[in-house]
C-alpha positions, 0 to 999 in steps of 0.5 A, spaced: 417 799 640 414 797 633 409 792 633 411 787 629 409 787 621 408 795 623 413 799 619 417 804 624 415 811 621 419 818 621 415 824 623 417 830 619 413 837 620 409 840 614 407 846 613 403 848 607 398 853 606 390 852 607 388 852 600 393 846 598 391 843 606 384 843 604 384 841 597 388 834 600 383 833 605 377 832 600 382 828 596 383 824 602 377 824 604 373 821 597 379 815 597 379 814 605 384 815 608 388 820 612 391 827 610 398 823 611 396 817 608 394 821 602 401 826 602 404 818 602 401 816 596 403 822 592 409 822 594 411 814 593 406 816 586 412 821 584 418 818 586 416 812 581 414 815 576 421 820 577 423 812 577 421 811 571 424 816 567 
């Protein structure tokens, strides 16, 4: 059961090589949030940006 005002997430396993998994953990680090928060950022960054194109 969701917690109301919380967004119902879908899991998906990622597998990525430790040089990109390490470079996403400093980046994520530096702007404070999660490994996950951080792909989500990216991925919603790039998805408007293919948006707008």
């Amino acid at each position: 059961m969701t917690a109301p005002g919380k967004v119902k997430r879908k899991g998906y396993p990622l597998r990525m090589p430790p040089r990109l998994h390490a470079a996403l953990s400093e980046v994520a680090k530096k702007e404070h949030r999660t490994i996950n928060a951080q792909i989500v950022v990216i991925l919603e960054r790039w998805l408007e940006a293919a948006a707008g194109r």
